[in-house]
N, C-alpha and C positions, 0 to 999 in steps of 0.2 A: 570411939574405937572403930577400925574398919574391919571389914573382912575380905582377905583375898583369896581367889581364887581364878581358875583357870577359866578363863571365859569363851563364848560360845556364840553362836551366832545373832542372840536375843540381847548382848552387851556392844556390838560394833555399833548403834548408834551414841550411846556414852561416851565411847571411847573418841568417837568424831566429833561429840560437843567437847569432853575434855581437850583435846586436838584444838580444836577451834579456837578458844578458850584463854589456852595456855597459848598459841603461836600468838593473839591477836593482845595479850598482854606483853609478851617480849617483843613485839613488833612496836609498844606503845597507840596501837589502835585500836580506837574506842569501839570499829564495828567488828563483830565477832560474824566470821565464815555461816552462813548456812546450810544446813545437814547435808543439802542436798550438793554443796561444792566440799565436803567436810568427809561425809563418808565414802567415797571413791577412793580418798585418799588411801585410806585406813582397808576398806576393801581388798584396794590390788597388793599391797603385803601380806594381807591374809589367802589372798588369792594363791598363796605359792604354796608349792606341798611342803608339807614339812611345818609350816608356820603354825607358829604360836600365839596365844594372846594371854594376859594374865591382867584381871582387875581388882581394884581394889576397892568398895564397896560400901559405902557410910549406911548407918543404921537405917535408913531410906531405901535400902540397895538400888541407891544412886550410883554409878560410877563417877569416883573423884579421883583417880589414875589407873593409869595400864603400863604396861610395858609389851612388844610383840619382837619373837625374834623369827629369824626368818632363813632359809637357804641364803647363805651367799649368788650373785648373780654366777655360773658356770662352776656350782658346786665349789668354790674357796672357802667353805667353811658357813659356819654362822655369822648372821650380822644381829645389832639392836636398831633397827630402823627411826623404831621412837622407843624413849622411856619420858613419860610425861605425866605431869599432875599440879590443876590450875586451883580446883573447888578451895574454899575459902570456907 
């Protein structure tokens, strides 16, 4: 069972292995992104006012997906930048 919640500063690195994880299995590549090319990503959407993150958390409180929503770019509303989840 997981637990989700609204995540926080101390879940962006999970969320950039999840990220990772999940892009480098739908890309079919066996090397998976490094945190350090991984959480940038995940950063500069959190980076925006307004944004969100939401994790969802296996009995480990690992993160095994997220979802982040985010301003639109020039205020058009909200977007879902990523909704992702690879853990196995």
């Amino acid at each position: 069972m997981a637990t989700v919640l609204r995540g926080d500063d101390s879940h962006v690195g999970g969320a950039a292995r999840v990220w990772a994880e999940a892009t480098a299995a739908r890309d079919g590549d066996p090397d998976v992104a490094p945190l350090e090319d991984s959480r940038p990503i995940i950063a500069r959407v959190l980076d925006r006012p307004g944004a969100v993150l939401a994790v969802a958390l296996d009995q480990g409180n690992q993160v095994v997906a997220f979802a982040m929503a985010a301003p639109a770019p020039a205020g058009a509303g909200y977007g879902v930048p990523f909704l992702t989840g690879h853990r196995r």
